[in-house]
ROLUM-191767 format. One record per residue: x, z negated, y of N, C-alpha, C in turn; residue in one letter. Coordinates in steps of 0.2 Angstrom, whole numbers, plus 5000, padded with zeros to 4 digits. Layout:
# residues N
XZYXZYXZYA;...
# end
This chain:
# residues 542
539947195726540247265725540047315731X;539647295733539347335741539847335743X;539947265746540547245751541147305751X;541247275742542047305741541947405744X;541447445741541347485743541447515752X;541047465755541047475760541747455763X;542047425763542847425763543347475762X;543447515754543647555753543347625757X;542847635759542547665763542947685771X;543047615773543247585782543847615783X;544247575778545047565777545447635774X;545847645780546247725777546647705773X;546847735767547147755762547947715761X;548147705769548747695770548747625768X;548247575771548047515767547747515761X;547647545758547447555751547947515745X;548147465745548547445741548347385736X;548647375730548447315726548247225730X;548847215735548747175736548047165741X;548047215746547447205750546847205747X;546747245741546147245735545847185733X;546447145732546447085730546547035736X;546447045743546246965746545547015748X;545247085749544647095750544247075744X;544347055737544047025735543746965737X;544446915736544246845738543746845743X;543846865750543546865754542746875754X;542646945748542046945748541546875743X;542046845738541846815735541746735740X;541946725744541846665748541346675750X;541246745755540646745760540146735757X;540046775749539546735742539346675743X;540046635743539946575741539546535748X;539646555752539446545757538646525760X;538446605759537746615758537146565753X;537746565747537046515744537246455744X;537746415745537846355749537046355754X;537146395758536646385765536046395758X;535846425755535046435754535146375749X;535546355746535246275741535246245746X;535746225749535546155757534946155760X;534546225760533846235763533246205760X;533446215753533046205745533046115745X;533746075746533646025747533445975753X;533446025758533145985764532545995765X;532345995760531246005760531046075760X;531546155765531246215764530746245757X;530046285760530046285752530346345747X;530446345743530946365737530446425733X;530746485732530546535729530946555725X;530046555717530246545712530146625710X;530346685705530046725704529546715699X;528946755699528346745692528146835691X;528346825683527946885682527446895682X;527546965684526846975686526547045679X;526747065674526747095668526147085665X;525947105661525447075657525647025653X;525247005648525646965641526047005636X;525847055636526247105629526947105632X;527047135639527747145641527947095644X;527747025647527946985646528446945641X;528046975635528346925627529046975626X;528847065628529447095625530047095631X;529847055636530447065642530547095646X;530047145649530047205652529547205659X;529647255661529147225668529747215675X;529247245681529547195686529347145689X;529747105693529647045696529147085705X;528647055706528347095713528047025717X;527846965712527546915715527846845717X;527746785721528346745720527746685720X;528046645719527746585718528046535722X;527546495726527946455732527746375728X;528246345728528146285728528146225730X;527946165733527846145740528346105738X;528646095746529346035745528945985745X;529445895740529245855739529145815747X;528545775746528345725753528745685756X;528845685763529345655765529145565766X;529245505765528945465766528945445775X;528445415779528745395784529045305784X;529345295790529645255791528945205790X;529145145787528345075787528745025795X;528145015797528344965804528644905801X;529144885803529444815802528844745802X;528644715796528244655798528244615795X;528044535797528544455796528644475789X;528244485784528444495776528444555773X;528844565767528744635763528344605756X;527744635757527444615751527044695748X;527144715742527044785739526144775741X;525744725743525144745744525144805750X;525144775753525444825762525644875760X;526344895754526544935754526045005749X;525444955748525045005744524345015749X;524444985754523745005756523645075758X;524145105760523845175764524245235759X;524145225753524545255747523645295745X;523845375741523245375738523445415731X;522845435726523145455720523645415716X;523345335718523745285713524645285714X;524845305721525545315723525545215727X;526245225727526545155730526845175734X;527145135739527745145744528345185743X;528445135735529045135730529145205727X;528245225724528545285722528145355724X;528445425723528145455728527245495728X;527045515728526545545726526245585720X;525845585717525645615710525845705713X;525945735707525645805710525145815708X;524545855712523745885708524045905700X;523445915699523545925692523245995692X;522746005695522746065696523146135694X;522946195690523546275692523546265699X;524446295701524546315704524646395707X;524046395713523846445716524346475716X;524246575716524646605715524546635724X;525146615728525346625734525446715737X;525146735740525246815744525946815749X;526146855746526846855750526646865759X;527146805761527146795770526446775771X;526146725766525446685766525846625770X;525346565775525546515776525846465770X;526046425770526346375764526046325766X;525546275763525146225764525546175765X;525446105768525946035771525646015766X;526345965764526045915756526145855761X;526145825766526145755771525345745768X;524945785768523945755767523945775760X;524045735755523745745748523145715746X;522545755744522045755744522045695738X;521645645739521245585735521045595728X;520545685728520345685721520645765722X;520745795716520945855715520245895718X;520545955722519745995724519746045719X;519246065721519046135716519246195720X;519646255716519846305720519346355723X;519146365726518546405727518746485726X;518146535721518446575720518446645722X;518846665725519146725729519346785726X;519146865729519446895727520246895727X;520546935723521346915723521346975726X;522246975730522547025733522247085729X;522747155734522447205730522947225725X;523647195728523947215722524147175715X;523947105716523747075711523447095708X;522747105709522147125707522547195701X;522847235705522947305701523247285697X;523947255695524347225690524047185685X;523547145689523247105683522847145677X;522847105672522447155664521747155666X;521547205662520647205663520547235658X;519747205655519647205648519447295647X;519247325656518947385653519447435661X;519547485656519847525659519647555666X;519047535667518447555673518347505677X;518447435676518347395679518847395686X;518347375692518647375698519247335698X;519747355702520347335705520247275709X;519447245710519447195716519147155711X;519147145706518947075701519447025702X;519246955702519746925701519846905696X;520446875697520846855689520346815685X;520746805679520246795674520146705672X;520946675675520846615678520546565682X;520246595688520046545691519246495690X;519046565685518546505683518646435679X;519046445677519546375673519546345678X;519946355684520246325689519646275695X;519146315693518446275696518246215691X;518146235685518046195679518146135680X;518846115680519646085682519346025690X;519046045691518846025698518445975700X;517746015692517145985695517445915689X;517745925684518245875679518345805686X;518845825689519045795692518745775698X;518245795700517845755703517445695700X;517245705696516745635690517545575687X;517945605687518645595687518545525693X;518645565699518645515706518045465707X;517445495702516945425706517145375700X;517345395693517445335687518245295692X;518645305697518845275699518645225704X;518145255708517745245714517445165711X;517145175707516945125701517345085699X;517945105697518345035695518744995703X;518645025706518944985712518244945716X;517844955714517244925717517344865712X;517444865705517444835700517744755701X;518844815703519144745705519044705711X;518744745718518644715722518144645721X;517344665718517044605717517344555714X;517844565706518144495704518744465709X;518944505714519444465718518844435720X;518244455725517844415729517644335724X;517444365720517244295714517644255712X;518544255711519144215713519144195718X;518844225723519144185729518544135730X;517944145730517444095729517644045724X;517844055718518044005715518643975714X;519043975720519543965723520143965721X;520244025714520844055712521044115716X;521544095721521944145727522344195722X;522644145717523244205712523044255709X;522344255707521944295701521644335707X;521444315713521044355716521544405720X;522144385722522644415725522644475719X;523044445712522944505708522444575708X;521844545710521244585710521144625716X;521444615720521344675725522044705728X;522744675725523044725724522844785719X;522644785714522344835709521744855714X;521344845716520844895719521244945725X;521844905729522144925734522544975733X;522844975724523345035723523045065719X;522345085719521745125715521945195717X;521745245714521745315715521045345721X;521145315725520645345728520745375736X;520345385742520645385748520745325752X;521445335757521545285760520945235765X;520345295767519845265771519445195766X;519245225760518945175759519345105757X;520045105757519945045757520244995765X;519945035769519944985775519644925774X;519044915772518744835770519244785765X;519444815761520044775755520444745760X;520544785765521444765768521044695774X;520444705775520444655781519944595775X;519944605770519744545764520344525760X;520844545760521444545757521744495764X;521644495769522044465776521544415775X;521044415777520744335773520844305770X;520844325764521144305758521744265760X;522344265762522944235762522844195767X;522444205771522144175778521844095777X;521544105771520944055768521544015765X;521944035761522644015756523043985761X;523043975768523443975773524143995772X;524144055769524744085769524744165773X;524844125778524944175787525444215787X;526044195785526644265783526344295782X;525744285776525644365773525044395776X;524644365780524144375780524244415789X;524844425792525044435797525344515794X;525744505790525844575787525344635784X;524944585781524244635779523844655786X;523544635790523544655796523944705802X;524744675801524844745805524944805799X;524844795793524844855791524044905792X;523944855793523044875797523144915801X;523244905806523244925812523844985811X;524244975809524845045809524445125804X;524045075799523545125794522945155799X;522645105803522045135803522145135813X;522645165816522545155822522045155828X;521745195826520845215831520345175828X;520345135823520045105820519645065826X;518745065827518444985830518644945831X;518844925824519144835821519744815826X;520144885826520644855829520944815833X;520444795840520444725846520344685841X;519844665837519844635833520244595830X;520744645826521244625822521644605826X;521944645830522344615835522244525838X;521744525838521344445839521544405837X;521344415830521644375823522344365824X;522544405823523544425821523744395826X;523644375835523844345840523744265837X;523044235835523044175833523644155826X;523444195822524044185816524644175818X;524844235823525544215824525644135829X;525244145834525244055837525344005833X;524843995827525043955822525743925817X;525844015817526544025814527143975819X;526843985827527443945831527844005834X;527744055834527944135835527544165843X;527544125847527144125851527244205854X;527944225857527944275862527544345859X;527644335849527144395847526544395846X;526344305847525644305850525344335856X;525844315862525644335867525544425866X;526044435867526344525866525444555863X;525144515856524744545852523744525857X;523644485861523244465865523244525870X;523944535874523844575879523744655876X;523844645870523544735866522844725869X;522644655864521744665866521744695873X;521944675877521844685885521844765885X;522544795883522444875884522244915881X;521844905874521344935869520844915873X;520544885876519944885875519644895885X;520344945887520345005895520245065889X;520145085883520045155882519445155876X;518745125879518145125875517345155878X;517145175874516445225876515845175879X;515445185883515045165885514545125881X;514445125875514145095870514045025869X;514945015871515344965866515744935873X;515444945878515544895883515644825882X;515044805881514844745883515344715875X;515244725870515744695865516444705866X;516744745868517444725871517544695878X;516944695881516944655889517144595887X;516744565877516944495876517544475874X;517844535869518444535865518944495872X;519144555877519444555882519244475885X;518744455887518844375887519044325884X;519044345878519044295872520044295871X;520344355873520944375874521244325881X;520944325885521144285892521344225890X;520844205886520744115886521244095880X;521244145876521844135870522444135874X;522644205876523244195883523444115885X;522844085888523144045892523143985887X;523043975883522843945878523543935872X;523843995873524444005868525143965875X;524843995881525343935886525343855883X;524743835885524643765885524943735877X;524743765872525143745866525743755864X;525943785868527043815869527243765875X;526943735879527043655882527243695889X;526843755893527043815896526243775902X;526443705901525643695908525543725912X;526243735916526043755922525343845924X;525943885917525643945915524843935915X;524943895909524243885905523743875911X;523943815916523443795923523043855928X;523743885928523743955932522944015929X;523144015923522644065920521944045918X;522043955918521243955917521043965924X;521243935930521243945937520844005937X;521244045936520944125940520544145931X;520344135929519744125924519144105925X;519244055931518644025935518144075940X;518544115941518244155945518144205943X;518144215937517644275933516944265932X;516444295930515844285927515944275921X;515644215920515844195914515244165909X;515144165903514544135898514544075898X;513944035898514043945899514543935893X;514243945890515043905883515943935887X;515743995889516644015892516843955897X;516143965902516343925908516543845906X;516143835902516243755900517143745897X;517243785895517943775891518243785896X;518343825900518943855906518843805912X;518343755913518443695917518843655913X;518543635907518943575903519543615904X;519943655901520443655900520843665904X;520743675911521143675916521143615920X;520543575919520743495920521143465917X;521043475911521643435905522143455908X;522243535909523043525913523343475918X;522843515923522943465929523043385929X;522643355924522843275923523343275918X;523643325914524143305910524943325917X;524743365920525343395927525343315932X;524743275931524643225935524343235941X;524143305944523743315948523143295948X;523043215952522543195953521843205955X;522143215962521643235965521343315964X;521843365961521543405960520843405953X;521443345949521043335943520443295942X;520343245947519643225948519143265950X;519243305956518643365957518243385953X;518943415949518743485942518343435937X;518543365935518243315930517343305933X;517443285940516843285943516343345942X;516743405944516043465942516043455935X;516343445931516243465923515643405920X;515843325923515543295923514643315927X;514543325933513943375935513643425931X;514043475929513543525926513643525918X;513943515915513843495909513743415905X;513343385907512943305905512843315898X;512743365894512743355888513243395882X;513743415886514543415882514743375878X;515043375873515143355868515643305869X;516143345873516843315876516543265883X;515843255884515843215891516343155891X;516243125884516543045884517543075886X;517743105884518443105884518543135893X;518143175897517943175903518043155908X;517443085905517443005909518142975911X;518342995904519042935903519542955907X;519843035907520143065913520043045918X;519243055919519143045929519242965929X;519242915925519242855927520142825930X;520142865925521142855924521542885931X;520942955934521142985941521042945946X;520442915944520442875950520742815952X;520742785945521342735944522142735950X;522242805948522842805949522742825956X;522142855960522042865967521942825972X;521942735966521642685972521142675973X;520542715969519942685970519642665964X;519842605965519842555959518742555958X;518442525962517742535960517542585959X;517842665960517342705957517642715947X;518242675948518542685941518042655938X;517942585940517742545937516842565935X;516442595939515742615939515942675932X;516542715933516442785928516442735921X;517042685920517142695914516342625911X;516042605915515442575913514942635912X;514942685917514342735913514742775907X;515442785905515442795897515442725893X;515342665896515142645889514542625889X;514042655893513342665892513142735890X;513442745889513442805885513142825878X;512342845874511942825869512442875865X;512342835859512642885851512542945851X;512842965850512643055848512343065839X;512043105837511743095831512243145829X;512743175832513143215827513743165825X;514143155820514243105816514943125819X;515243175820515943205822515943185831X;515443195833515443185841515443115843X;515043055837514942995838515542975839X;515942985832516542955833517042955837X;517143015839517443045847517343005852X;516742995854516442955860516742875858X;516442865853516842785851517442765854X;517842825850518542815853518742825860X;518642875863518642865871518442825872X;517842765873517542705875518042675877X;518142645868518642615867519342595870X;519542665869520042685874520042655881X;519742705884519642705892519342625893X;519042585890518942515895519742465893X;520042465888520542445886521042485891X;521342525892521742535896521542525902X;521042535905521042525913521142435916X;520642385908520542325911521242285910X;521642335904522242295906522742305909X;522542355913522942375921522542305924X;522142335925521642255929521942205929X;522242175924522242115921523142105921X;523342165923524042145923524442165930X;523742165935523942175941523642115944X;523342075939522942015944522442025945X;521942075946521442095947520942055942X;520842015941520341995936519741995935X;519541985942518842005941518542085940X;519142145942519042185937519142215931X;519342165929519742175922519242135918X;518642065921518042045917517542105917X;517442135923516642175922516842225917X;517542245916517342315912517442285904X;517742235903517642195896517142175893X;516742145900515942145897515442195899X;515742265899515142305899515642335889X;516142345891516542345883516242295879X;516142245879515742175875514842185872X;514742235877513942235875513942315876X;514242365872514342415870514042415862X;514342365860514242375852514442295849X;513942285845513842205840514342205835X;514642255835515342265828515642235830X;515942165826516342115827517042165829X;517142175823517942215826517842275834X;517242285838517442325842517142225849X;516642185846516442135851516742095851X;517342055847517542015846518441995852X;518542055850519242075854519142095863X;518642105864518342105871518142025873X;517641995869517441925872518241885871X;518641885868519341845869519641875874X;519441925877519641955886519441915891X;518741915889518341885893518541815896X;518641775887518741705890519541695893X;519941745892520841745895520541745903X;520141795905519941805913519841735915X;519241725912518941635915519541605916X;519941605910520441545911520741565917X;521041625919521341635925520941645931X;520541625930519941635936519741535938X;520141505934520041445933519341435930X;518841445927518241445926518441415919X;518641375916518641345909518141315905X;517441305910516741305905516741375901X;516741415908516441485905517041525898X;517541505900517941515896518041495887X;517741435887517841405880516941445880X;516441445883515841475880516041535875X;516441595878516641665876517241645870X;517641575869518041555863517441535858X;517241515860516441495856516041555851X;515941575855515541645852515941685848X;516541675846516741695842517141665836X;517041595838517341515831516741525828X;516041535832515441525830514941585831X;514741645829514641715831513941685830X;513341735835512741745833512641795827X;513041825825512941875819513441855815X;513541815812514041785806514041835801X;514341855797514741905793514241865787X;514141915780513541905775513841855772X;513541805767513741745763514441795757X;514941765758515441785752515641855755X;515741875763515941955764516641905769X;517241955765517841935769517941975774X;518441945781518341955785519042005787X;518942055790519742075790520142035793X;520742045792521442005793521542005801X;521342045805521142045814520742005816X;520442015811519641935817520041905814X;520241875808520241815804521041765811X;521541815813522041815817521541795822X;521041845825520841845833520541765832X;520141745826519641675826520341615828X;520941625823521141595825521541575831X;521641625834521841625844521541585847X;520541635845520241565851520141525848X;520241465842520141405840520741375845X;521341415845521941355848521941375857X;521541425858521341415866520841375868X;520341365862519941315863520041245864X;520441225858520741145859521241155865X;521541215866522041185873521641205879X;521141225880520441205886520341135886X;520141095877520041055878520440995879X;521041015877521940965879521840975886X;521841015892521741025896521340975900X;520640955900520240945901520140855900X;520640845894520640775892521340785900X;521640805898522340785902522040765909X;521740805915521340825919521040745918X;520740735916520340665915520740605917X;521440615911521740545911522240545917X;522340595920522740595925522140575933X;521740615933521240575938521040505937X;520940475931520940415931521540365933X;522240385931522640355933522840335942X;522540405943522540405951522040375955X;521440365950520840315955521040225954X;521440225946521840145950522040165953X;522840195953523040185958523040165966X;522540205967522440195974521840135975X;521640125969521140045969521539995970X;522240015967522939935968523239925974X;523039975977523539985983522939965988X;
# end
């Protein structure tokens, strides 16, 4: 109506007609429509929105009367942020860094709290941080012209009292704090029976159990432990999809966090495992650039992180079939300052390379120092067997022959896991080399190293298949006594197997080999007879 006014106002008389009346209405009716278009779209795009509140007493309130003086701001609803992309979607993740009993899914509670009454062109509070437990309002005097409009029981009373409300609103508070620790409590609750399913190796019931602790009402910090027990948990379950997802949800929740290199640690080995290597690798060199922005304190603990990163590195080459890489890094890992256990591994594995690249002579050196300074490695026996194999292939056949007799002088280890290791290498490494020996003609060294494998060990299944080496040699050495003696020793054993103990179906095959090399030693040997006989008549007739 202003409009129209101001119109009839502008415009002379001479334009004063029906029709112009009528599209200056229109006109004004769009620009209307206009305006509040723009202020709902503002109302919808998160701006906050003002409501009016009377401000009246209750009597004029109830009769309708009164003016409007105070407004009431109400906070636009929470925007969610975007969640990082990660191998799975699983709702635990999606509750970890939720608080007030919210999920990803749905959006946050509102306080239960009254809604504070806002001083016009007061700042408007961000609802992005909702508080865990409802706080208590602390109580202030109110505006002054709140304060005058508001009722007061005595006609004298100051104008600076505050409303009559807010001690409710305290009340309300300390409520709701006894509120948050009976929560506090129930999350401590679910957390232990997940730990006591997991001990009692129900993953289902305990997964249940710390999702409910994880989508508890409480704050996001406390449950930074859940989320890195929850990542074990599926870890332990061998189920790595999830246990890769819970983790980066870690890290995305708690980015300053200590743990962080840490996690990062873990979450490169998981993904390796997964066979996901490049976001292995990617998650190893984080360690490397987390642990350039740390406080003097905590030096020396990520000086180790940060090595422990390196050797993963090179480590995640060598298992994606990337040798060359892998050799490269344990290489220049040698020449760090290193812990004996670091050093120990960074030789080994960069010899393994090197002898599986075929670099011989590179890889007898690095065998020889590893051999030299670690004599009592766990891995010596597997060690030997590489430098015997290098030397093999270098030509120098006696120093082969000397290594793999000092592994099979090699005493038992009392550890059960390392015994059997050694075993195996022995075994291995005299059987490969003496049957190079023995299939290049070399015989005589292809005997010594069978009978140092022969008197390694009286277990028929490791002595018996050695002495029938032995006696193959002689025969090819022409030596046919010594020969049928070594058939012998096994028709006939000095440790015979217990009364009524059957024999495996390999001796039982090996017995009978050397019985029919024995009788054709001794066909032999008749033949050899009747044939020199024949030739000493003859020449006695002639």
């Amino acid at each position: 109506m202003i409009l129209l006014h101001l119109f009839y106002s502008a415009v002379p008389r001479v334009f004063d007609t029906p029709r112009i009346r009528l599209m200056a209405r229109a006109a004004c009716v769009a620009l209307f429509a206009i305006v509040l278009a723009g202020a709902v779209s503002r109302g919808e795009d998160g701006a906050p929105t003002v409501e009016p509140v009377s401000t009246d007493t209750p009597a004029e309130a109830h009769a309708g009367r009164g003016n409007v003086s105070i407004v009431h701001v109400q906070d636009a609803p929470a925007v969610e942020a975007p969640s990082t992309p990660t191998p799975t979607t699983d709702k635990v993740t999606e509750a970890i860094d939720t608080e007030a009993g919210a999920t990803a899914d749905q959006p946050l509670a509102e306080p239960e709290e009254p809604v504070a009454h806002a001083e016009a062109g007061a700042p408007v509070a961000s609802t992005d941080e909702v508080p865990a437990e409802p706080v208590p309002t602390p109580v202030q005097a109110a505006p002054a012209h709140a304060a005058a409009l508001a009722p007061t029981p005595d006609a004298h009373a100051s104008h600076d009292a505050a409303p009559a409300h807010l001690p409710i609103e305290a009340s309300h508070g300390a409520v709701a704090a006894t509120a948050g620790h009976a929560r506090s409590d129930a999350v401590d609750d679910a957390a232990e029976s997940a730990r006591r399913f997991w001990q009692a190796g129900d993953y289902a019931a305990a997964e249940k159990a710390f999702t409910r602790a994880l989508t508890a009402n409480v704050p996001v910090e406390s449950k930074r432990g859940l989320v890195l027990e929850m990542a074990g948990l599926y870890r332990g379950a061998d189920q790595l999809t999830k246990a890769a997802a819970v983790l980066e949800k870690y890290i995305k929740t708690y980015p300053s966090d200590r743990e962080v290199p840490q996690v990062l640690l873990e979450l490169g080995a998981i993904y390796r495992d997964l066979g996901v290597y490049s976001m292995a690798t990617a998650r190893f060199f984080q360690v490397l650039n987390s642990t350039l922005r740390v406080s003097d304190e905590d030096i020396p603990q990520y000086r180790r992180l940060a090595m422990k990163a390196r050797l993963e590195i090179a480590e995640t080459y060598a298992v994606q079939g990337n040798l060359a890489e892998a050799e490269k890094y344990y290489s220049r890992l040698q020449l760090l300052e290193l812990e004996p256990a670091d050093r120990e591994r960074v030789l080994l594995r960069a010899a393994q390379m090197q002898f599986t690249l075929k670099q011989w002579l590179a890889a007898e050196k690095a065998l020889a120092a590893f051999v030299a300074g670690s004599p009592e490695s766990p891995h010596l026996a597997e060690v030997r067997y590489m430098r015997a194999k290098a030397l093999e292939e270098l030509g120098r056949k006696q120093e082969a022959v000397d290594e793999v007799v000092a592994l099979l002088q090699m005493p038992v280890s009392g550890d059960a896991e390392v015994a059997r290791s050694t075993s195996y290498w022995k075994r291995r490494c005299a059987n490969e080399l003496a049957n190079t020996f023995y299939e290049r003609g070399d015989f005589l060294g292809a005997l010594a190293i069978y009978q140092a494998l022969a008197r390694a060990s009286m277990d028929p299944t490791w002595r018996w298949p050695a002495i029938y080496q032995i006696g193959l040699c002689f025969e090819r050495m022409e030596m046919p006594q010594r020969a049928a003696e070594a058939y012998d020793a096994i028709l006939a054993p000095e440790t015979a197997p217990a009364p009524g103990a059957r024999l495996p179906e390999s001796l039982v095959s090996l017995q009978d080999m050397a019985r029919w090399r024995r009788s054709h030693l001794v066909w032999i040997e008749d033949a050899g007879k009747q044939l020199q006989s024949l030739t000493a008549e003859n020449s006695a007739g002639s």
